[in-house]
Backbone as CSV, one residue per row, in Angstrom:
resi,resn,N_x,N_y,N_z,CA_x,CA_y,CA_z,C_x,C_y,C_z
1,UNK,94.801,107.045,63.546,95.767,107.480,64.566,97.004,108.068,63.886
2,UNK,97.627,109.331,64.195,98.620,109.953,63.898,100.104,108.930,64.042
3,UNK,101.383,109.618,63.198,102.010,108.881,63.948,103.078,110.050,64.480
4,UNK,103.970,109.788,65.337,104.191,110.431,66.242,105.741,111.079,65.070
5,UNK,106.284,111.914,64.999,107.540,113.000,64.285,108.119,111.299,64.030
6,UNK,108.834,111.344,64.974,109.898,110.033,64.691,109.270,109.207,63.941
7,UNK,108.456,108.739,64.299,108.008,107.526,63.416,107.343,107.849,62.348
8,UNK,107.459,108.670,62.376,107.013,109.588,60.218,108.405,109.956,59.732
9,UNK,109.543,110.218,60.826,110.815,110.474,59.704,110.984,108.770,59.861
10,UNK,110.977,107.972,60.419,111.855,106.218,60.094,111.061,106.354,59.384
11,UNK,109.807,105.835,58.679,109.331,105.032,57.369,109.690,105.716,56.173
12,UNK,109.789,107.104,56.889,110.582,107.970,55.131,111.704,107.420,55.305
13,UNK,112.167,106.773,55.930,113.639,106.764,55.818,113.993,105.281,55.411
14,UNK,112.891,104.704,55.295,112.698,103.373,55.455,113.366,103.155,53.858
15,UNK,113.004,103.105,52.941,113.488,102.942,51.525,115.065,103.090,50.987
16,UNK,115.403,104.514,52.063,116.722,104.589,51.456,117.495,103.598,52.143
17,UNK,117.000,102.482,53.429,118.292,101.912,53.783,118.134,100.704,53.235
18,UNK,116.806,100.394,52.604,116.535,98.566,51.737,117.381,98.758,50.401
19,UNK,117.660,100.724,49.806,118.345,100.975,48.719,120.313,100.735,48.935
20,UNK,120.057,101.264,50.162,121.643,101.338,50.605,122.423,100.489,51.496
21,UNK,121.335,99.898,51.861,122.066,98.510,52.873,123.133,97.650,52.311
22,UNK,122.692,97.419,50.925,123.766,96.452,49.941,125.276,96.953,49.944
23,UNK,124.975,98.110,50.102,126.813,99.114,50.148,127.454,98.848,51.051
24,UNK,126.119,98.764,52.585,127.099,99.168,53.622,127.587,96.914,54.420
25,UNK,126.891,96.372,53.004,127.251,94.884,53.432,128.474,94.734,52.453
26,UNK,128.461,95.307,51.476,129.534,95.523,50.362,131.066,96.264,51.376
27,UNK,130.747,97.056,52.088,131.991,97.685,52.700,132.540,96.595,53.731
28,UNK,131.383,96.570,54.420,132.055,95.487,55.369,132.728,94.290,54.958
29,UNK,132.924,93.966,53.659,133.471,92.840,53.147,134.944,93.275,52.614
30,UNK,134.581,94.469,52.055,135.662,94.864,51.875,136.849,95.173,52.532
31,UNK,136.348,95.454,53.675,137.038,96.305,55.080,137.974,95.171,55.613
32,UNK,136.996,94.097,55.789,137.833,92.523,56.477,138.538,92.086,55.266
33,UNK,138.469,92.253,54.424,139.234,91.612,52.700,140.692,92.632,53.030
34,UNK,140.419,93.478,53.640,141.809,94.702,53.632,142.260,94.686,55.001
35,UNK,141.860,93.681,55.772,142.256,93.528,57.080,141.677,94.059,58.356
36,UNK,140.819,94.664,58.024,140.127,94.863,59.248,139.622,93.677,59.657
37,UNK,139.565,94.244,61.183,138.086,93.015,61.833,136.842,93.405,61.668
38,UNK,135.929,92.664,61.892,134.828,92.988,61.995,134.515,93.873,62.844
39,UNK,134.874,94.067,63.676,134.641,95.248,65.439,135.014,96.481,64.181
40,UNK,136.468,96.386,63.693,136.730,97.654,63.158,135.970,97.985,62.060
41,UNK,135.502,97.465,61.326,134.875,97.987,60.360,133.808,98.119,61.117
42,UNK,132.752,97.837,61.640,131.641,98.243,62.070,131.965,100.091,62.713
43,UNK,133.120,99.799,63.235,133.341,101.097,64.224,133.656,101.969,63.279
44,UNK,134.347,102.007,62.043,134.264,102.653,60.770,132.855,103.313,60.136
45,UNK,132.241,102.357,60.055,130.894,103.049,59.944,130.240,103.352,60.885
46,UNK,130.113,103.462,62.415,129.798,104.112,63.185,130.195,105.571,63.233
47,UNK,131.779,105.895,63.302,132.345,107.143,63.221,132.271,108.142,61.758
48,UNK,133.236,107.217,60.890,132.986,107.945,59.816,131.132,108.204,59.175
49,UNK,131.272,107.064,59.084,129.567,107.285,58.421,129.349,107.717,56.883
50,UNK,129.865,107.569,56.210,130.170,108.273,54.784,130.651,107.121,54.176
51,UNK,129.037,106.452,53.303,129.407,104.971,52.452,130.822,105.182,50.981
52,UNK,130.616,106.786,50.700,131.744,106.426,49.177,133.009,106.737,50.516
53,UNK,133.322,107.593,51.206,134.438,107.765,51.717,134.875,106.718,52.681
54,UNK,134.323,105.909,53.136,134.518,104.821,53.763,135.487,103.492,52.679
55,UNK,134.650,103.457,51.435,135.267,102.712,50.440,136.192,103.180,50.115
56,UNK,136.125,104.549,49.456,137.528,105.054,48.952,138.663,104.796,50.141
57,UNK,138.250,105.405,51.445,139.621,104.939,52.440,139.980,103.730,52.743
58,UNK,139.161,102.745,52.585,139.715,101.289,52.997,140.525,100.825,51.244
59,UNK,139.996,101.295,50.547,140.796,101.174,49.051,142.294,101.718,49.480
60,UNK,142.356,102.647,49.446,143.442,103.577,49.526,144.444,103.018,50.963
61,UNK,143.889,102.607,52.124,144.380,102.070,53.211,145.270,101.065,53.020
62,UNK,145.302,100.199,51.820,145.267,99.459,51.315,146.476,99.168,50.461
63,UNK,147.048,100.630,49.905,147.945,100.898,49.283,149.647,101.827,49.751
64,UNK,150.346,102.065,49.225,151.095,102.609,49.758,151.199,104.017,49.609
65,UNK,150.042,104.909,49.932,150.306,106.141,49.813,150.096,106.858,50.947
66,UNK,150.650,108.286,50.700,150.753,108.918,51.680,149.141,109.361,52.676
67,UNK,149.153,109.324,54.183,147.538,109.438,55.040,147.317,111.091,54.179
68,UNK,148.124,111.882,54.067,147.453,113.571,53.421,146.400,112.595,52.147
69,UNK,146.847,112.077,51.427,146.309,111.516,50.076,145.036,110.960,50.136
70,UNK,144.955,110.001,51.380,143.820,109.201,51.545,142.626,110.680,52.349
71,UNK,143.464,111.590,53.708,142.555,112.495,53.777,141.708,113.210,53.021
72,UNK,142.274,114.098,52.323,142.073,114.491,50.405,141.176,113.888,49.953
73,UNK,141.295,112.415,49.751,140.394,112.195,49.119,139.185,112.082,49.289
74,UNK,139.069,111.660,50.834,138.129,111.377,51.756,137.426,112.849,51.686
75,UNK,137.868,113.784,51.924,137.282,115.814,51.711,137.226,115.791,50.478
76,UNK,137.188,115.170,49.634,137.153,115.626,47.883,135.455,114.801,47.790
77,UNK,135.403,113.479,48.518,134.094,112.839,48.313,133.123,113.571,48.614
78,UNK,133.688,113.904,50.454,132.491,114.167,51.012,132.266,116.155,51.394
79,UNK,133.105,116.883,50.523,133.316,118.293,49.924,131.837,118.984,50.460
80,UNK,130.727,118.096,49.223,129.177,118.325,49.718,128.362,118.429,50.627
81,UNK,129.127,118.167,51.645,128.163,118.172,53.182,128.586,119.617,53.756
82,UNK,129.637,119.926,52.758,129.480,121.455,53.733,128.563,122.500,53.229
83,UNK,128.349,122.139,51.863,127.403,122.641,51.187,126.007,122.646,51.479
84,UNK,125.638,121.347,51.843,124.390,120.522,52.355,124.334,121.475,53.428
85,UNK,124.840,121.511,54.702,124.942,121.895,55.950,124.605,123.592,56.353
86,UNK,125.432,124.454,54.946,124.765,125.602,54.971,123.483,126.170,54.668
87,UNK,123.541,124.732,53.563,122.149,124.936,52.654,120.787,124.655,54.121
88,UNK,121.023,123.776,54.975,120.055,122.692,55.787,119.681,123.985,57.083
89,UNK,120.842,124.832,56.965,120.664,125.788,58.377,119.547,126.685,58.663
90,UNK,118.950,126.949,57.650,117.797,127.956,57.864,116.699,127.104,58.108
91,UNK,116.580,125.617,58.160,115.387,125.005,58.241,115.559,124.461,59.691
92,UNK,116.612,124.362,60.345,116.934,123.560,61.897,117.573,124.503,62.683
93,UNK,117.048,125.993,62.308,117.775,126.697,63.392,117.467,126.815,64.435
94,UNK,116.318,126.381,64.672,115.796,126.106,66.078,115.693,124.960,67.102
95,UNK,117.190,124.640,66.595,117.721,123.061,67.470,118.725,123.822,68.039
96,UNK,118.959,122.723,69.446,119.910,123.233,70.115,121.249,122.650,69.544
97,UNK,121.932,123.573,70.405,123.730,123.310,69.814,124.090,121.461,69.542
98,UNK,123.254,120.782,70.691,123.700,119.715,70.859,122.616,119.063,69.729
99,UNK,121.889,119.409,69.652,120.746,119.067,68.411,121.136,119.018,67.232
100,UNK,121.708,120.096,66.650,122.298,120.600,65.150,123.925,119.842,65.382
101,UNK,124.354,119.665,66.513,126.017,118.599,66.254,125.617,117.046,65.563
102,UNK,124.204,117.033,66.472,123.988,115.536,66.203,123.120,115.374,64.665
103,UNK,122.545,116.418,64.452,121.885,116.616,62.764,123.040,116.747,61.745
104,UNK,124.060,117.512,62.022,125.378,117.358,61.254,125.911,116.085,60.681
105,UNK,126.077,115.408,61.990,126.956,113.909,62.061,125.996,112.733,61.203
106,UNK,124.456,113.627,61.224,123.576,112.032,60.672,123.584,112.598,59.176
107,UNK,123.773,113.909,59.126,123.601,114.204,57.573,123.721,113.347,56.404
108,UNK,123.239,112.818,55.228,123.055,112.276,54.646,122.724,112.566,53.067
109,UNK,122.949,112.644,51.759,122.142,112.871,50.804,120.922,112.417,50.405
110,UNK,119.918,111.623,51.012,118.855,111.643,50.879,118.160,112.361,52.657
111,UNK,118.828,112.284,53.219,118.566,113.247,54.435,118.697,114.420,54.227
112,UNK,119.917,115.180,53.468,119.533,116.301,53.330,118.521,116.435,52.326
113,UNK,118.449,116.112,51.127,117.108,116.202,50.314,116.017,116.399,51.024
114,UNK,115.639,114.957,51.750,114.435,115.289,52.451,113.805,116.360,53.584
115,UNK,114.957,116.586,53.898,114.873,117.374,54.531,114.215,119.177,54.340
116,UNK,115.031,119.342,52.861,114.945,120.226,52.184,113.265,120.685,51.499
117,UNK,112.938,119.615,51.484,111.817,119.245,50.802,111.050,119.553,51.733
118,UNK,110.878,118.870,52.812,110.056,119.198,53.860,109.770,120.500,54.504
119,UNK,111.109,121.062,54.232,110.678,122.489,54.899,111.000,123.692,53.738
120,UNK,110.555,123.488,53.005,110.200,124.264,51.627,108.707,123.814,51.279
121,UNK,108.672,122.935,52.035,106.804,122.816,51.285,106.128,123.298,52.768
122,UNK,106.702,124.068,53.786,106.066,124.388,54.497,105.908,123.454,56.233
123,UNK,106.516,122.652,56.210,106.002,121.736,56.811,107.739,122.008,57.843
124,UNK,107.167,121.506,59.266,108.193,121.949,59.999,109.374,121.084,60.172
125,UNK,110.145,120.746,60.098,111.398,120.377,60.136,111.998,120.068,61.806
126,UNK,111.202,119.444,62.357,111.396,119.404,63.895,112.340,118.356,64.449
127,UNK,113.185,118.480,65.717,114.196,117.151,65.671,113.604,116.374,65.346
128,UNK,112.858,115.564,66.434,112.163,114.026,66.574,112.188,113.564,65.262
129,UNK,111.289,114.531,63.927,111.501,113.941,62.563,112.778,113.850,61.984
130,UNK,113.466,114.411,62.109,114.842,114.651,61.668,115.710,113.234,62.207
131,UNK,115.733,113.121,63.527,116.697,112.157,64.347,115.861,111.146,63.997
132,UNK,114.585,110.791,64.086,113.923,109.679,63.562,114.214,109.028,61.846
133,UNK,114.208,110.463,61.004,115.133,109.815,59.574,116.228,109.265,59.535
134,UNK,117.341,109.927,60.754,118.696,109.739,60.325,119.241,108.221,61.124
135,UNK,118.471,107.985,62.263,118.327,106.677,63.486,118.300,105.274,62.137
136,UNK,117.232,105.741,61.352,116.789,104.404,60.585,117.351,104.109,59.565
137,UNK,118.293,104.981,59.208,119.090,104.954,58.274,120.895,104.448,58.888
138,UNK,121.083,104.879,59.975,122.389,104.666,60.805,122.592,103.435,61.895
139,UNK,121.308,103.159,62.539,121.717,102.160,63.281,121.804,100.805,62.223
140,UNK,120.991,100.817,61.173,121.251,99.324,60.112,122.248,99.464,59.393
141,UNK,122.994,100.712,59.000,124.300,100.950,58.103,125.261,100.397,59.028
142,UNK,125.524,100.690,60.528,126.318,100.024,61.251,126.362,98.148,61.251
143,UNK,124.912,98.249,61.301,124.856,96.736,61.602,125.093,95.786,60.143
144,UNK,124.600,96.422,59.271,124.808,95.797,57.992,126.138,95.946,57.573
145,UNK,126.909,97.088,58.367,128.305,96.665,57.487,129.260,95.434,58.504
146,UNK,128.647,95.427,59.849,129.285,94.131,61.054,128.597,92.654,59.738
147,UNK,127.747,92.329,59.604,127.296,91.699,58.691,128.098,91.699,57.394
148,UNK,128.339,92.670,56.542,129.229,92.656,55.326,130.536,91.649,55.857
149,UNK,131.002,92.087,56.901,132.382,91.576,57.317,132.339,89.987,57.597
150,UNK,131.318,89.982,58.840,131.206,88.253,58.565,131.131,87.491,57.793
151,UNK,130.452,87.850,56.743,130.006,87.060,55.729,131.097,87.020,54.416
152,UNK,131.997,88.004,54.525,133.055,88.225,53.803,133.068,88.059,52.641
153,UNK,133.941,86.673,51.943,133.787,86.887,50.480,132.577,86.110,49.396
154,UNK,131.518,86.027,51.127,130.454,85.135,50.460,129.541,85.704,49.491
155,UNK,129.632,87.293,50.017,128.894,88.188,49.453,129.101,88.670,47.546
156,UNK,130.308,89.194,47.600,130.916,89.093,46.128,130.500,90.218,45.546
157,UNK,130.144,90.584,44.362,130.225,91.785,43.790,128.553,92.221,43.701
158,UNK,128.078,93.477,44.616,126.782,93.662,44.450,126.111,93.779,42.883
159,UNK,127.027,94.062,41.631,126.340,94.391,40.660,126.272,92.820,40.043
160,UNK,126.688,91.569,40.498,126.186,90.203,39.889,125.007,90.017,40.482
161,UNK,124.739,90.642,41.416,122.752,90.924,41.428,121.859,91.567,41.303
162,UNK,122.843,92.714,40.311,121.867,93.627,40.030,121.347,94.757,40.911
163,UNK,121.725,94.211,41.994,121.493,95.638,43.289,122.137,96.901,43.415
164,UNK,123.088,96.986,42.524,124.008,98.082,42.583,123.112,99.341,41.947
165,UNK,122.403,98.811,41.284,121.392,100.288,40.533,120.624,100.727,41.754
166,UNK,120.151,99.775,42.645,119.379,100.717,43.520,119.224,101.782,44.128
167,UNK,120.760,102.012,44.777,121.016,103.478,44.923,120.984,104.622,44.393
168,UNK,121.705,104.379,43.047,121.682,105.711,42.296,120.192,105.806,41.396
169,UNK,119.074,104.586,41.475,118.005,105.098,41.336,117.318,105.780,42.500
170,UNK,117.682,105.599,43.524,117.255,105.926,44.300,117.461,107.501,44.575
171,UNK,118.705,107.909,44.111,119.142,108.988,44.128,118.876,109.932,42.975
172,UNK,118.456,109.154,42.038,118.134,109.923,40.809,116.372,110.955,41.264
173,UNK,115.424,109.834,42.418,114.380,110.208,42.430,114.497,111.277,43.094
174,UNK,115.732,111.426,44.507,115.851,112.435,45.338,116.155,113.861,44.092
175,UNK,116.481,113.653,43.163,117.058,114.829,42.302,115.569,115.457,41.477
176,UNK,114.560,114.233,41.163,113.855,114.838,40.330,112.486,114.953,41.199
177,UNK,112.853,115.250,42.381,112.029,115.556,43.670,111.809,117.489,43.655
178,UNK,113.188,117.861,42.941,113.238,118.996,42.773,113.012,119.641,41.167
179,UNK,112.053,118.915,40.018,112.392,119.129,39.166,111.105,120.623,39.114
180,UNK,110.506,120.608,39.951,109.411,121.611,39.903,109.971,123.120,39.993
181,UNK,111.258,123.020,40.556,111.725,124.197,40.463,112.470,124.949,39.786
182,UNK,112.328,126.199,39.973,113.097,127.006,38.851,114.321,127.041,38.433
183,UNK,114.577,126.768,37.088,116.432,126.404,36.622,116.190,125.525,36.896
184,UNK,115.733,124.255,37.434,116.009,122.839,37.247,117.263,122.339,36.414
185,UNK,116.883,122.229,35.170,116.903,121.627,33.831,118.350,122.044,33.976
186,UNK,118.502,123.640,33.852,119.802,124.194,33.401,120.721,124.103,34.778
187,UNK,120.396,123.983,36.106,121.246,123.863,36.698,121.809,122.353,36.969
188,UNK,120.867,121.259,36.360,121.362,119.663,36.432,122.115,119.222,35.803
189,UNK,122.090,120.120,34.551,122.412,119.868,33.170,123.978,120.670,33.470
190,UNK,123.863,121.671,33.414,125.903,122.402,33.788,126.471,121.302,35.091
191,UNK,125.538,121.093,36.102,126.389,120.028,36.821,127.147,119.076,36.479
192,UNK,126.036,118.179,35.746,126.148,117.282,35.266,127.307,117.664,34.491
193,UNK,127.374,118.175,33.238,128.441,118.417,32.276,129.764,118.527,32.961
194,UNK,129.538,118.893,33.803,130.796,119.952,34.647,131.814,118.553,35.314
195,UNK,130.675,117.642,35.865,131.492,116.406,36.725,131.975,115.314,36.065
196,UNK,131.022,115.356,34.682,131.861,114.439,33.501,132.883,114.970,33.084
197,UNK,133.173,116.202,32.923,134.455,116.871,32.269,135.548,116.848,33.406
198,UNK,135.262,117.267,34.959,136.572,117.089,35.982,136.700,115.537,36.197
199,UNK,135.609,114.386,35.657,136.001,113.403,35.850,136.966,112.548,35.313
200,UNK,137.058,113.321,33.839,138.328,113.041,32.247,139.554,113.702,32.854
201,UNK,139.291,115.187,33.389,140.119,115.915,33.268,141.143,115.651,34.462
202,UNK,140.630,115.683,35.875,140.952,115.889,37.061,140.914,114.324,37.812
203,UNK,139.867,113.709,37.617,139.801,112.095,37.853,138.718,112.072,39.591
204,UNK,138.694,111.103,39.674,137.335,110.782,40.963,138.607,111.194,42.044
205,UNK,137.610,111.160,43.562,136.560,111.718,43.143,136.477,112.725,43.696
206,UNK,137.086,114.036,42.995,136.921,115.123,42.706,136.207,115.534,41.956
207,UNK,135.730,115.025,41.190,134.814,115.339,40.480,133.300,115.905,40.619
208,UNK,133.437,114.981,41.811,132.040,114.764,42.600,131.812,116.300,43.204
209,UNK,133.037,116.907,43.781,132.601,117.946,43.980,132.801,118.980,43.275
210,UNK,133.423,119.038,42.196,133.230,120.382,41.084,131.750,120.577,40.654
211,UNK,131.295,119.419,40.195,130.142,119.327,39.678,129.271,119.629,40.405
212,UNK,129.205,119.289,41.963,128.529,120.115,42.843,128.652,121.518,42.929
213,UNK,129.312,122.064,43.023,130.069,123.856,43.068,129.518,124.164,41.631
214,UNK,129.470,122.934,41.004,129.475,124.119,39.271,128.223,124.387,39.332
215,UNK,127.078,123.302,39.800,125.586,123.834,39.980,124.910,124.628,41.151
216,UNK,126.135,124.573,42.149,125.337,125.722,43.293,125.370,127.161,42.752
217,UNK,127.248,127.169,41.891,127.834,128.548,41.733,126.667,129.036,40.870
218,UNK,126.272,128.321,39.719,125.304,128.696,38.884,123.786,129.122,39.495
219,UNK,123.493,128.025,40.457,122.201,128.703,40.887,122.208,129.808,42.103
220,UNK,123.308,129.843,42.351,123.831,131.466,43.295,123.655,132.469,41.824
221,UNK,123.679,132.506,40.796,124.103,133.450,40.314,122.835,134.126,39.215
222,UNK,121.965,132.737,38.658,120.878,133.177,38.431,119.868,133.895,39.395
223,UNK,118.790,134.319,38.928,117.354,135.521,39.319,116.618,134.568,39.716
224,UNK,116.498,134.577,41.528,114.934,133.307,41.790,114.079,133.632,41.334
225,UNK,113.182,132.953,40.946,111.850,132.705,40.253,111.122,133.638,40.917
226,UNK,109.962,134.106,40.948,109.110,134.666,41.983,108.514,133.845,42.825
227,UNK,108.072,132.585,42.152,107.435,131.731,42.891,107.946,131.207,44.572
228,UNK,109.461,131.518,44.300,110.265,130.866,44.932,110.485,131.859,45.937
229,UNK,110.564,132.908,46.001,111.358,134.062,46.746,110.586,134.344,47.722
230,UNK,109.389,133.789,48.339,108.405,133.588,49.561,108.976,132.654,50.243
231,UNK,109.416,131.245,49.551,110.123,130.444,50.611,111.214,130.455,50.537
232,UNK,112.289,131.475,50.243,113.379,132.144,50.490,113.328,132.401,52.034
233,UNK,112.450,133.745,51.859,112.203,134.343,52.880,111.757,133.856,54.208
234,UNK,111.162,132.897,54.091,110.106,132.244,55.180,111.702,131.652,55.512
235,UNK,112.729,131.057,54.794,113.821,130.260,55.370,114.551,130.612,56.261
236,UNK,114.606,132.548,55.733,115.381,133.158,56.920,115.156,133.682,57.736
């Protein structure tokens, strides 16, 4: 028996939230440690939705600096989704207005990956799968960070269990999901270089997005492959 769009994007989606759940129980602790309630932090990750910019702002909330500073920083994290978003448009252009607001808001870095993936290998990119990835990933980030908060400082530092790698392995696989393609190597590699150097130079997390820009600008600027320039086309 088939399974139905939605329920083929939740089980893909299923991994990244057993990878990322620990963050969003990690925030919620944090959130009530900095004075929130529990209602508010949950409603934090309902609205915002953005696990590093969520941390960075309850950090920063925290302190005495100016709201431009904490905004800033919050657009310096999450810089990449506008990137993501242009990049994601040729594969969901056939959602409605109210379709593509609500694909925006669930956007995600392993959502957009997958996403990407899916409709570069041909395969259609339809809501139901789409809202079904982003559902299984968002309704437990909410609930797990109401959870972070209750449980408060019982929880303690995710890397004294070792869980803190999960994510960025997790994220490492979303990266070498794309290693089949052309420039790989050289466009991971100038990123990479690029976000360690604004990270000395310029400091977090800005960094995060130079290093992004330094590998799009680069792969805007190289010759697509041939292989590639069929599902160029098919994109637009």
């Amino acid at each position: 028996m088939s399974r139905s769009p939605f329920a083929e994007g939740a089980l893909k989606a299923l991994p990244v939230i057993i990878s990322a759940g620990p963050f969003a129980v990690l925030f919620g602790a944090v959130a009530v440690a900095n004075g929130q309630t529990v209602a508010e932090a949950a409603l934090m990750s309902a609205t915002v939705y953005a696990g590093a910019s969520q941390l960075v702002g309850i950090e920063l909330f925290g302190q005495a600096v100016p709201m431009w500073v904490v905004i800033l920083s919050i657009l310096a994290v999450n810089f990449r989704h506008i990137l993501y978003s242009a990049a994601l448009t040729p594969f969901i252009d056939h959602f409605t207005l109210p379709q593509k607001l609500l694909s925006f808001f669930l956007l995600t870095d392993p959502q957009f990956a997958e996403a990407v993936a899916r409709g570069e290998s041909g395969r259609e990119v339809s809501f139901p799968w789409y809202f079904g990835f982003g559902a299984m990933i968002y309704v437990p980030w909410v609930a797990m960070s109401a959870l972070g908060g209750a449980l408060g400082s019982v929880i303690g530092n995710p890397a004294d269990y070792g869980i803190d790698v999960l994510l960025p392995i997790y994220f490492l696989g979303l990266v070498l999901g794309f290693r089949k393609r052309g420039n790989f190597l050289l466009i991971v590699a100038v990123s990479a270089v690029v976000s360690v150097a604004a990270q000395h130079v310029v400091g977090a997390p800005w960094h995060i997005s130079i290093g992004a820009v330094a590998g799009i600008v680069l792969a805007a600027l190289l010759p697509l492959p041939p292989s590639e320039k069929s599902v160029e086309e098919v994109a637009r």
